[in-house]
BAKOLTI-301053 format. One record per residue: residue number from 1; residue in one letter; x negated, y, z of N, C-alpha, C in turn. Coordinates in nm, 2 decimals, padded with zeros to 4 digits. Layout:
BEGIN
NUM:A:X:Y:Z:X:Y:Z:X:Y:Z
...
//
This chain:
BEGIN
1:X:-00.08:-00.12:00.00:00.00:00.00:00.00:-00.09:00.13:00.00
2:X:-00.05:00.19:-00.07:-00.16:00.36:-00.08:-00.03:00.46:-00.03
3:X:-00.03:00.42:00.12:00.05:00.55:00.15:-00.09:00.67:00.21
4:X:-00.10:00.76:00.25:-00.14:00.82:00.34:-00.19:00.79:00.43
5:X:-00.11:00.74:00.50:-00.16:00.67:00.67:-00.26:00.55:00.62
6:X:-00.15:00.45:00.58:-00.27:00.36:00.55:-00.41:00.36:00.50
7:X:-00.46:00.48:00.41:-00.58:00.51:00.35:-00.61:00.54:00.45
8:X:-00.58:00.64:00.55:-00.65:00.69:00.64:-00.69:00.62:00.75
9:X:-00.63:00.54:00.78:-00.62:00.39:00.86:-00.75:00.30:00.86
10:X:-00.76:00.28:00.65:-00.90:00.20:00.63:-00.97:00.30:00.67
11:X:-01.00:00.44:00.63:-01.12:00.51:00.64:-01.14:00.46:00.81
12:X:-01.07:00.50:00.85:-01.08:00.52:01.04:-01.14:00.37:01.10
13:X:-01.10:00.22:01.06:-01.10:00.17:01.09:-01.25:00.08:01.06
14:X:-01.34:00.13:01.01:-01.45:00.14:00.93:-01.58:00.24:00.93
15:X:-01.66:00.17:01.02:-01.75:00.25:01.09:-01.84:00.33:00.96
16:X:-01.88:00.30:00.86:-01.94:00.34:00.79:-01.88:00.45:00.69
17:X:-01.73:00.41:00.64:-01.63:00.53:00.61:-01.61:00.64:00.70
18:X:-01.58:00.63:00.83:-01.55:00.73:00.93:-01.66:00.81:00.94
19:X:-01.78:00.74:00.97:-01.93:00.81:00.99:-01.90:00.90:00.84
20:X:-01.89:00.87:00.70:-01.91:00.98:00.58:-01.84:01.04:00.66
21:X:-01.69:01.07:00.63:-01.51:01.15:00.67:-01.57:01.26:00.77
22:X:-01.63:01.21:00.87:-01.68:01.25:01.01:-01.79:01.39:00.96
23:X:-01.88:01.31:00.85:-02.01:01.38:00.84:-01.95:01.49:00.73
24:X:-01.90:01.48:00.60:-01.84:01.55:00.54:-01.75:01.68:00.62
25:X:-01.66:01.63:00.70:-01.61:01.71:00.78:-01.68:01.82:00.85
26:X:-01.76:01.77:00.92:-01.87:01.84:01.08:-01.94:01.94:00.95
27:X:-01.98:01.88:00.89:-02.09:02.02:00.82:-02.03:02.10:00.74
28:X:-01.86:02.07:00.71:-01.80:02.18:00.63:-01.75:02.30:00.73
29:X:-01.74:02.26:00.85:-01.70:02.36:00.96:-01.80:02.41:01.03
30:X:-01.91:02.33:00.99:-02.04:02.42:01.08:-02.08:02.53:00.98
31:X:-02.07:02.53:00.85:-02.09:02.60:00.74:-01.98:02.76:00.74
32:X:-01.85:02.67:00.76:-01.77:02.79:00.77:-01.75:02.87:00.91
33:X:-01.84:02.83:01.03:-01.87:02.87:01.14:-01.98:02.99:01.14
34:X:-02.10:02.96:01.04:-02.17:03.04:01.00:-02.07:03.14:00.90
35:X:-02.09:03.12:00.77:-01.99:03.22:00.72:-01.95:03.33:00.83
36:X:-01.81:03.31:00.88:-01.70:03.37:00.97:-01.83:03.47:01.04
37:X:-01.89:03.46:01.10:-01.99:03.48:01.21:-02.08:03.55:01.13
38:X:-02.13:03.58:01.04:-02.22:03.68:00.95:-02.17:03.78:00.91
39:X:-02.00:03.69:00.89:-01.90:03.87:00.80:-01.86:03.89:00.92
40:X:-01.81:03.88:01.01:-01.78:03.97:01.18:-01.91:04.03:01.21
41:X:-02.02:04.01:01.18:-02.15:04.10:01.17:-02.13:04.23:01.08
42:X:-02.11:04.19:00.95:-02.08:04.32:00.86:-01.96:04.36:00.82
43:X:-01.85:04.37:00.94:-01.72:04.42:00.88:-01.77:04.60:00.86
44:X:-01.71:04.67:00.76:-01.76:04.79:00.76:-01.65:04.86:00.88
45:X:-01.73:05.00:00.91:-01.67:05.08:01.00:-01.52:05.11:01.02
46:X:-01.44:05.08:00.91:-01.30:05.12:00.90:-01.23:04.98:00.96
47:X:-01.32:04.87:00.95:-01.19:04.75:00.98:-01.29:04.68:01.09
48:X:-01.35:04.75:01.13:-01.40:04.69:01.29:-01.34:04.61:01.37
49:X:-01.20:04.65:01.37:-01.13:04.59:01.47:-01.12:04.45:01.45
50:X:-01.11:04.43:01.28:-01.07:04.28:01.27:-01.24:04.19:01.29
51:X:-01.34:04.26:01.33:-01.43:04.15:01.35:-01.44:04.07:01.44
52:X:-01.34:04.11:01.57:-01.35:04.00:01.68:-01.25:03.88:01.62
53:X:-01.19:03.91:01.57:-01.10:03.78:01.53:-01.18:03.71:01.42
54:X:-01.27:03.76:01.32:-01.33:03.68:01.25:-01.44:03.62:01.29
55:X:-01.50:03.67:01.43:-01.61:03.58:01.49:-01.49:03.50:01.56
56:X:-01.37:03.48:01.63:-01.28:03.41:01.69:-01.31:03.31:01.59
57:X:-01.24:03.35:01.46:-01.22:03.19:01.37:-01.36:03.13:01.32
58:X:-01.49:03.20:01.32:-01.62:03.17:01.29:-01.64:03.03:01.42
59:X:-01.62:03.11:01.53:-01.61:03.02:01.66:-01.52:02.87:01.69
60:X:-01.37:02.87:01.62:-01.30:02.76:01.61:-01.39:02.67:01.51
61:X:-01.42:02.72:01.40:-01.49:02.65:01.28:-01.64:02.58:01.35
62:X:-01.68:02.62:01.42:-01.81:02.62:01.48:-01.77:02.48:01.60
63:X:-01.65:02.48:01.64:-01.55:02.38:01.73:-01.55:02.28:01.70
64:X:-01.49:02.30:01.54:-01.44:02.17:01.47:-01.54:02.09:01.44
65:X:-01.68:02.17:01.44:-01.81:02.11:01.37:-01.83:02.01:01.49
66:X:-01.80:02.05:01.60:-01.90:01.97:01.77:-01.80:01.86:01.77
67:X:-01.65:01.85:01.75:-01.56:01.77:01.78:-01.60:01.67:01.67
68:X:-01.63:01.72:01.54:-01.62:01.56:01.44:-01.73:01.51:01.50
69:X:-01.86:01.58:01.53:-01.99:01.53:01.60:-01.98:01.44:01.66
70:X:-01.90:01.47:01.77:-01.87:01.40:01.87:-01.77:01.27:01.85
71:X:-01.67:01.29:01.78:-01.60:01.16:01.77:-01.69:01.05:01.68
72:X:-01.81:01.06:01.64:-01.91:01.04:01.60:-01.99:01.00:01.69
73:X:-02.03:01.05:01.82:-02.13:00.97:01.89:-02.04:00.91:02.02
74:X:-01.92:00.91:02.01:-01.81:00.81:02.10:-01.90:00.71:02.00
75:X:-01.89:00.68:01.91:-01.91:00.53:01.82:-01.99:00.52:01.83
76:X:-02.10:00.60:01.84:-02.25:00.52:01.86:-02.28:00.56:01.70
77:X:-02.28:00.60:01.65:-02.28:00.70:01.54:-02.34:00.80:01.49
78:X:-02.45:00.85:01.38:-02.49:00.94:01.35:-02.47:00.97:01.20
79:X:-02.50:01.14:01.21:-02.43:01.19:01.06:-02.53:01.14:00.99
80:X:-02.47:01.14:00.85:-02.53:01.09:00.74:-02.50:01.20:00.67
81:X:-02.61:01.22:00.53:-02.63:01.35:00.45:-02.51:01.36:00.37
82:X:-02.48:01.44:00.35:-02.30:01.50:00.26:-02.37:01.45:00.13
83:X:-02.33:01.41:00.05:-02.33:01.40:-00.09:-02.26:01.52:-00.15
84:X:-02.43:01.62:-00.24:-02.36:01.69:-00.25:-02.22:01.72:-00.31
85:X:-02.16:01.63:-00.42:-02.05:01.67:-00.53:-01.92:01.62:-00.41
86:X:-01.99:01.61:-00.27:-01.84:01.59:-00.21:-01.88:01.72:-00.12
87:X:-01.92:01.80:-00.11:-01.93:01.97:-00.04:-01.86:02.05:-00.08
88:X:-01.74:02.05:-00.05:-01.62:02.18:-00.05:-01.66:02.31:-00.04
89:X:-01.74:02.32:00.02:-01.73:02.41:00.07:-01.84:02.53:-00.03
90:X:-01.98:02.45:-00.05:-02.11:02.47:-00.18:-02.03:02.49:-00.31
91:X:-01.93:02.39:-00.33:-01.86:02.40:-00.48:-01.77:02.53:-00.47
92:X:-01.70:02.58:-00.37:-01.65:02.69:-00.44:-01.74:02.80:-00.43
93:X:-01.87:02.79:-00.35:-01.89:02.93:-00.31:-02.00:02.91:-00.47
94:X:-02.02:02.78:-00.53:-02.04:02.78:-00.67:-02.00:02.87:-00.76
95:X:-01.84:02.81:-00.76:-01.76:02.86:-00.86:-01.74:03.01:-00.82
96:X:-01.80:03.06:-00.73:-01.79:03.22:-00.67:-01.68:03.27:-00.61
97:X:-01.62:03.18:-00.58:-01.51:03.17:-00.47:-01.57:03.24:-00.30
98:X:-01.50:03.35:-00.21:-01.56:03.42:-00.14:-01.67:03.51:-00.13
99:X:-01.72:03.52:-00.04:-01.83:03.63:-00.09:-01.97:03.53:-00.04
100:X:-02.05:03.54:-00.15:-02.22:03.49:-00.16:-02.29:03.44:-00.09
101:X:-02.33:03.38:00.00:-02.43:03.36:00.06:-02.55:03.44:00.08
102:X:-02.61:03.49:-00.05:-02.68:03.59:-00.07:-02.67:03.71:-00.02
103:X:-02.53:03.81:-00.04:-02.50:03.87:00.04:-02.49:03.88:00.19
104:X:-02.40:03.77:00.21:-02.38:03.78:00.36:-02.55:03.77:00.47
105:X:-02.68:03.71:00.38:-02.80:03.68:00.44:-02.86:03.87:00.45
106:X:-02.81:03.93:00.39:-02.89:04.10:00.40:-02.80:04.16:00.49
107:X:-02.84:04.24:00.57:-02.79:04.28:00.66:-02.74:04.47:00.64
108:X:-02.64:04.42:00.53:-02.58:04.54:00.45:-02.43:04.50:00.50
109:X:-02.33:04.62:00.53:-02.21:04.68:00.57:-02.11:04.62:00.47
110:X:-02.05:04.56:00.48:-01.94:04.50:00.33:-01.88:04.57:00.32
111:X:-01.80:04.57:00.22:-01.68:04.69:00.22:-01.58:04.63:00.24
112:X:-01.45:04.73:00.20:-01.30:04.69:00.25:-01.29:04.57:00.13
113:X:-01.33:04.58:-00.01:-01.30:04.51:-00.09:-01.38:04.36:-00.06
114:X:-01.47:04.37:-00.01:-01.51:04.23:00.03:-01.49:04.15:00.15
115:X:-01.37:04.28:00.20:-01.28:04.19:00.34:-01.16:04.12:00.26
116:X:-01.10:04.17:00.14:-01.01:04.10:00.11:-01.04:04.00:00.02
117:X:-01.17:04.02:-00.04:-01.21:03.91:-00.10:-01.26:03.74:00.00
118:X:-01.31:03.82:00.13:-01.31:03.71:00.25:-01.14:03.67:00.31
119:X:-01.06:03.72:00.35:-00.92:03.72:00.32:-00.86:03.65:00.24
120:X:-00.87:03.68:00.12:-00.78:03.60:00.00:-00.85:03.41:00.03
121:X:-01.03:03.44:00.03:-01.03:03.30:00.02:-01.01:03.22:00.16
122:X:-00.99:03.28:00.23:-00.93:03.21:00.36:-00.80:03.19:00.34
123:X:-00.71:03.22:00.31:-00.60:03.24:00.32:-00.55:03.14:00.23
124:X:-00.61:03.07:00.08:-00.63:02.98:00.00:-00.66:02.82:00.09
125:X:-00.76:02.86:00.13:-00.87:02.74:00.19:-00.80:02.66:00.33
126:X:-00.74:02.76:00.36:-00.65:02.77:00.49:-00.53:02.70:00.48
127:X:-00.49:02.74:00.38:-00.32:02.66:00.36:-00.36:02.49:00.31
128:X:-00.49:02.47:00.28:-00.54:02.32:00.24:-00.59:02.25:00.38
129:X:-00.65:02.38:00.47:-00.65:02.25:00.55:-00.53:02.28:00.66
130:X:-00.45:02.36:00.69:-00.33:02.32:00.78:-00.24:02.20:00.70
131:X:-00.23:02.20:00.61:-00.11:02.09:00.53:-00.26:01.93:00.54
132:X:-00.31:01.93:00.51:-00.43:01.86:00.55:-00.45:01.80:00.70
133:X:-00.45:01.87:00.79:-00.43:01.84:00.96:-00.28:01.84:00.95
134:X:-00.22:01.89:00.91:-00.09:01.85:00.96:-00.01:01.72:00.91
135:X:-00.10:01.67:00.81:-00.09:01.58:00.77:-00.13:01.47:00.83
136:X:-00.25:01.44:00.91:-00.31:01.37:00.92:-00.21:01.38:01.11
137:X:-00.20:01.52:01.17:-00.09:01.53:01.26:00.01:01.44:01.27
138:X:00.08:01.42:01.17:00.19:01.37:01.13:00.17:01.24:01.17
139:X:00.09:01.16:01.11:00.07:01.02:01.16:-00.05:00.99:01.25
140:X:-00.14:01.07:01.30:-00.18:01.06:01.40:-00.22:01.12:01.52
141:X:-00.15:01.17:01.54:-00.12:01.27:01.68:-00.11:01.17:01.80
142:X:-00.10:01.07:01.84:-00.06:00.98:01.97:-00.19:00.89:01.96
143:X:-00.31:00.87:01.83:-00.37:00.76:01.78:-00.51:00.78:01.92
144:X:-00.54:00.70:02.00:-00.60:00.70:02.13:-00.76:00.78:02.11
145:X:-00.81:00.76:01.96:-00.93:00.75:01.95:-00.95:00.92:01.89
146:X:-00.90:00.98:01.82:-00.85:01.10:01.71:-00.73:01.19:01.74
147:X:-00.64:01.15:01.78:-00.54:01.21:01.79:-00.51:01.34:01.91
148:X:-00.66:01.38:01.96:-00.64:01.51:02.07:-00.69:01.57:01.96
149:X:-00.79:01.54:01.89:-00.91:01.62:01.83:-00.84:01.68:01.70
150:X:-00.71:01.54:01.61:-00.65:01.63:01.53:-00.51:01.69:01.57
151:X:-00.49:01.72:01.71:-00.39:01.80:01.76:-00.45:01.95:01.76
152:X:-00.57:01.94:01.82:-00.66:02.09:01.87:-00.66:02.16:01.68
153:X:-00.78:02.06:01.66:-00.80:02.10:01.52:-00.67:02.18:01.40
154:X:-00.58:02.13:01.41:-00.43:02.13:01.35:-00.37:02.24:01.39
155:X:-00.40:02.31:01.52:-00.32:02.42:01.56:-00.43:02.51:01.59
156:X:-00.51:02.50:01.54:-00.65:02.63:01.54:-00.60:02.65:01.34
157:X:-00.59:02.54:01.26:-00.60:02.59:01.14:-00.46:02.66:01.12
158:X:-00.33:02.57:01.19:-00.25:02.71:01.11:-00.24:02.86:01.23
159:X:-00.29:02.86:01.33:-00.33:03.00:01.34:-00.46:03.07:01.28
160:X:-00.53:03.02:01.20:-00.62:03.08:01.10:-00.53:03.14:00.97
161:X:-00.44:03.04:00.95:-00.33:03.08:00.82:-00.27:03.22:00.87
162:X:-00.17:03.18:00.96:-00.10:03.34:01.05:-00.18:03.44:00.99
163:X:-00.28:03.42:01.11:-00.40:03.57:01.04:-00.42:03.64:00.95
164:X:-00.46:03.53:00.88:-00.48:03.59:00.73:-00.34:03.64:00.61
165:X:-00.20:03.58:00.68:-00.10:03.63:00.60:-00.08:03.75:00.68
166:X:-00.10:03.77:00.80:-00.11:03.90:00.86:-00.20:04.00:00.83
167:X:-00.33:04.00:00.81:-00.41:04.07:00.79:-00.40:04.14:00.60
168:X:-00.36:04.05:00.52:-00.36:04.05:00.42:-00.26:04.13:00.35
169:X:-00.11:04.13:00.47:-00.05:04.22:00.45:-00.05:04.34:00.48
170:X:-00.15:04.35:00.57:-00.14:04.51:00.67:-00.22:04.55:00.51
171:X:-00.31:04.53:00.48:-00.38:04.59:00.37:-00.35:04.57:00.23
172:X:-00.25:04.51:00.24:-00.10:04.55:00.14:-00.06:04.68:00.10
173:X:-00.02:04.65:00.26:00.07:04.79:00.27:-00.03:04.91:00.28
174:X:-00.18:04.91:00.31:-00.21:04.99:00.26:-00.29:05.06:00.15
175:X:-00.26:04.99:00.03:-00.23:05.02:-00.09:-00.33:04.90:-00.19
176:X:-00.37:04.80:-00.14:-00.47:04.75:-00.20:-00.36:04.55:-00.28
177:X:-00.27:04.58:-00.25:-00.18:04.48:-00.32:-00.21:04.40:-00.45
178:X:-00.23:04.52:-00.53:-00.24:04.46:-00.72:-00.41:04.39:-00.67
179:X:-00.49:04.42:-00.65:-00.62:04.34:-00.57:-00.64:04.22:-00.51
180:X:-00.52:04.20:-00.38:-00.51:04.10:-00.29:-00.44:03.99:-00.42
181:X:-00.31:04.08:-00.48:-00.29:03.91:-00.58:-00.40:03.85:-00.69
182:X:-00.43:04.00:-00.73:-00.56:03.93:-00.83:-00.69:03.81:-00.80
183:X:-00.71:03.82:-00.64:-00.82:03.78:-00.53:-00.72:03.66:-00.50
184:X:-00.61:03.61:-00.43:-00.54:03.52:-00.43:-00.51:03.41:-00.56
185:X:-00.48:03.46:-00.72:-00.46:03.36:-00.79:-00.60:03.30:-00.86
186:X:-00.68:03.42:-00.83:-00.82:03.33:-00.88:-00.88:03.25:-00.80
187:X:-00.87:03.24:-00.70:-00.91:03.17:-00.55:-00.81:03.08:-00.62
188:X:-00.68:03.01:-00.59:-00.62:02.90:-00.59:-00.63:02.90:-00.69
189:X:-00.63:02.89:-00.84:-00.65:02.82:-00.94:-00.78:02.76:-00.93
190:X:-00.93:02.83:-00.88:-01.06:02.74:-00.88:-01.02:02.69:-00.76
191:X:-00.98:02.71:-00.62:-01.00:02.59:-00.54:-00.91:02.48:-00.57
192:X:-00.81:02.46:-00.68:-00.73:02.36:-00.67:-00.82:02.25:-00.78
193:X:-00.89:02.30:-00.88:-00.97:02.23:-00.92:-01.14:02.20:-00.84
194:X:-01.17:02.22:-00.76:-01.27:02.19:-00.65:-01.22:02.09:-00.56
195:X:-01.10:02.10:-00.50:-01.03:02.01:-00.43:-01.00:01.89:-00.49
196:X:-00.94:01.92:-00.62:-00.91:01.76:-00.69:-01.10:01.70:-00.74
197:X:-01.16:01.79:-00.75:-01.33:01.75:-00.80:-01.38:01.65:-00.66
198:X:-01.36:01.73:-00.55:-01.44:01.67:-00.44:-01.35:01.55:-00.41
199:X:-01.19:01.55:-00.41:-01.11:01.44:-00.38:-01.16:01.29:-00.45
200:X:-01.16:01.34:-00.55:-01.22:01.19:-00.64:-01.37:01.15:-00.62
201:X:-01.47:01.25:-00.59:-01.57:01.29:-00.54:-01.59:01.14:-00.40
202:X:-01.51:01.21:-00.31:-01.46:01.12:-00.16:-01.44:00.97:-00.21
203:X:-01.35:01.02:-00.26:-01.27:00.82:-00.30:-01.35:00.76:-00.34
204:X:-01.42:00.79:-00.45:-01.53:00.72:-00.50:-01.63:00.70:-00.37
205:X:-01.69:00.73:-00.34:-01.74:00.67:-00.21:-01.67:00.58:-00.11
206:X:-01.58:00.64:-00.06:-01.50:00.55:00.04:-01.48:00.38:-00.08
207:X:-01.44:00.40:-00.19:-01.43:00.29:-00.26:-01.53:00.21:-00.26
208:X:-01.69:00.25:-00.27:-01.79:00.17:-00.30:-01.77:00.09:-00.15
209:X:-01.77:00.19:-00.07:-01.79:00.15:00.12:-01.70:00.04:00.19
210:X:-01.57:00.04:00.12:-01.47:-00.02:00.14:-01.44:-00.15:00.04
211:X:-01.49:-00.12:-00.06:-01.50:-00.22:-00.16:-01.37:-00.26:-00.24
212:X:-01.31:-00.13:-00.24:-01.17:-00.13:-00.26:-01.19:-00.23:-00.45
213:X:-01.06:-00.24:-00.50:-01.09:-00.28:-00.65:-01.05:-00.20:-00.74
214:X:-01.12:-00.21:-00.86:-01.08:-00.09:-00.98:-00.95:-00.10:-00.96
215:X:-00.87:-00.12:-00.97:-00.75:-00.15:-00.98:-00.70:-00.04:-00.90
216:X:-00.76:-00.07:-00.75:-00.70:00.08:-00.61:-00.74:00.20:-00.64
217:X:-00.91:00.19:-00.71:-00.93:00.30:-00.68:-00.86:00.39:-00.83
218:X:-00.83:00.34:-00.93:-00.82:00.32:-01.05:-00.67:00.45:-01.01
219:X:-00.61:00.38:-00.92:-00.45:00.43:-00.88:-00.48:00.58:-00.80
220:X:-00.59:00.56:-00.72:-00.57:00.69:-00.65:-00.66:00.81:-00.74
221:X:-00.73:00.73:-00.82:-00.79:00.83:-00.89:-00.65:00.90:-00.98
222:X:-00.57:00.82:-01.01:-00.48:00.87:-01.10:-00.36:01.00:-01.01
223:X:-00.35:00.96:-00.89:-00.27:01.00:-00.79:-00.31:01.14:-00.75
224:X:-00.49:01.19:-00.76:-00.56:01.30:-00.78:-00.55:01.39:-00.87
225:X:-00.54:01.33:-01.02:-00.49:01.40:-01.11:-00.37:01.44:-01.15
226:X:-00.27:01.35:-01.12:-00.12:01.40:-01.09:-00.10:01.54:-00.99
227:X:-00.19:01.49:-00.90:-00.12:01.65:-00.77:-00.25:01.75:-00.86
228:X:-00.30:01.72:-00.92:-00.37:01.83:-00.99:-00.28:01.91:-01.06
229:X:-00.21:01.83:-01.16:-00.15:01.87:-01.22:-00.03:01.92:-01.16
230:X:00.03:01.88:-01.10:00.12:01.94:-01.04:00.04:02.09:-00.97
231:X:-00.02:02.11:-00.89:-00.05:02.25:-00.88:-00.12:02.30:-00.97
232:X:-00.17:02.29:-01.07:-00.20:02.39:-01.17:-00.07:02.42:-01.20
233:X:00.03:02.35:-01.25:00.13:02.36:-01.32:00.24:02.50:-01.24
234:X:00.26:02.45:-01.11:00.31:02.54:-01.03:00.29:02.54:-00.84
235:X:00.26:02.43:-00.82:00.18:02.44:-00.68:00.11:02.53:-00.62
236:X:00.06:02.62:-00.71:-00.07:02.69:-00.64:-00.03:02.84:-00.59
237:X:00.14:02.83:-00.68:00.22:02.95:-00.61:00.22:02.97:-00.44
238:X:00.22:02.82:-00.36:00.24:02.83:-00.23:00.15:02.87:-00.16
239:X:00.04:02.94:-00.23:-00.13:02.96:-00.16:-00.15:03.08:-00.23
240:X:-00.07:03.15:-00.32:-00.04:03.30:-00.26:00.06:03.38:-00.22
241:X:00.15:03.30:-00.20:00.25:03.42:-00.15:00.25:03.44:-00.01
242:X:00.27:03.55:00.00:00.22:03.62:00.17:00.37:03.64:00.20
243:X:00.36:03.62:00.36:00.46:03.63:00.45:00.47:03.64:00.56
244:X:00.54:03.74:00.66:00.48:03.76:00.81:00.48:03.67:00.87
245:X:00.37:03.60:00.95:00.37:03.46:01.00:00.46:03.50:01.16
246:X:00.50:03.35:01.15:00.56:03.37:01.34:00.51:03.38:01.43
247:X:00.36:03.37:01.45:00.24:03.35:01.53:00.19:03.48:01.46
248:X:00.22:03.59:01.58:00.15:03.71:01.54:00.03:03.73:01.63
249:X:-00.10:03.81:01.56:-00.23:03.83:01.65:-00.25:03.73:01.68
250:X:-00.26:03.60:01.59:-00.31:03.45:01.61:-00.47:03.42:01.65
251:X:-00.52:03.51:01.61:-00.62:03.53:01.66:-00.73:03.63:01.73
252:X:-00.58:03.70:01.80:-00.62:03.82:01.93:-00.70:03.75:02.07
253:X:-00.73:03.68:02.10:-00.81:03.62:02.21:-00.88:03.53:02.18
254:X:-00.97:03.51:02.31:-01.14:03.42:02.27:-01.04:03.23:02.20
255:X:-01.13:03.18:02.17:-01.16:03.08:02.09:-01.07:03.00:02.21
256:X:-01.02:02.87:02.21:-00.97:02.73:02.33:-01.11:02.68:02.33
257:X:-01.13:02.65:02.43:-01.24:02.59:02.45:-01.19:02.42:02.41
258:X:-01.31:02.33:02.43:-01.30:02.18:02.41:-01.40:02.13:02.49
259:X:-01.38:02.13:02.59:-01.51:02.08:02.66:-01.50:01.94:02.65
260:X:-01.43:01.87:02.63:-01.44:01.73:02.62:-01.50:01.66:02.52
261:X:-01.49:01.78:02.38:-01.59:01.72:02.29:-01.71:01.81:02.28
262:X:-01.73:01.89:02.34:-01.88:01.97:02.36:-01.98:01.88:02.36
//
């Protein structure tokens, strides 16, 4: 059966799948822990205010990195190197999705325009992994081994989402709109093709590890290009439309701690 749970089931249940999943994971949030944490360095003078909340979410991302770690050395476990064509996170900043690396390393003032260009791609990146954790929420929220870490994780990402539909509209409204959509549809058109790249990317690994047969992987590869297609087609509308989230100033106070996976 290739439902959801059950794939996630084999990965989990499979010390050598879990360790990639695990490893993949931990270095994509230690990555965007950095990020977060260099532009709350250079917010320019006019939007100061929002850099405590961007070191806030630099800080949850920096969380999620110690918790995959950790459910990782529960098992007796160590990370193994990311392959690169499965780094989400390298491929978009590739395809020039957010703002550069290069930049963010000089210690020059961004402007407003490269807060909403930080903005748009959070706000993209964001609605993939709340539907992502809440996914994985969904069927494993009660699971003895995973199920605190993707409760925590799950409700840090969709108050990352909040945020950024809040923040994105304040500077809507003040006058920078035709911008924010322009910065939003080019963000989800390349991340929805990075997403389906690294997906098959994953599978193909977990398949060699798992030893799945042409035949399985054959189907989920196919199952990749279907929801491809389906958001190119019209999906990728749900990753820009902005809307005042219910969770306001979602990220007005320090970070939740996790001491249990510290």
């Amino acid at each position: 059966m290739l439902s959801a749970k059950s794939l996630f089931q084999e990965i989990l249940d499979n010390d050598e799948s879990f360790r990639l999943f695990c490893s993949i994971a931990a270095s994509g949030e230690a990555q965007g822990g950095w990020e977060n944490g260099r532009i709350a360095a250079l917010v320019p003078e006019g939007e100061r205010a929002l850099a405590p909340k961007i070191a806030r979410h630099g800080a949850d991302e920096d969380k999620h990195g110690r918790i995959f770690a950790a459910l990782l050395k529960k098992r007796g476990l160590s990370p193994v190197p990311v392959p690169p064509e499965t780094d989400y996170t390298m491929l978009l900043e590739r395809y020039g999705i957010g703002l550069a690396h290069d930049k963010l390393r000089r210690d020059e003032p961004l402007t407003v325009r490269d807060v909403i260009v930080y903005l748009a791609h959070s706000r993209v990146t964001e609605q993939r992994a709340a539907e992502q954790l809440g996914l994985l929420r969904t069927h494993f929220a009660d699971h003895p081994e995973i199920g605190r870490a993707v409760r925590m994780i799950s409700d840090d990402e969709d108050n990352h989402l909040a945020y950024t539909h809040e923040e994105l509209l304040r500077l809507a409204a003040a006058g920078h709109g035709r911008l924010i959509q322009r910065t939003l549809r080019a963000c989800a058109l390349t991340e929805i093709r990075v997403h389906r790249d690294v997906s098959l990317a994953v599978m193909a690994h977990m398949g060699r590890i798992l030893r799945w047969p042409r035949t399985r992987s054959a189907l989920l590869a196919a199952g990749i290009h279907a929801q491809y297609a389906y958001e190119r087609l019209a999906g990728w509308h749900r990753m820009v439309t902005l809307t005042m989230p219910e969770r306001r100033d979602a990220l007005g106070g320090p970070a939740a701690p996790a001491p249990e996976f510290a």
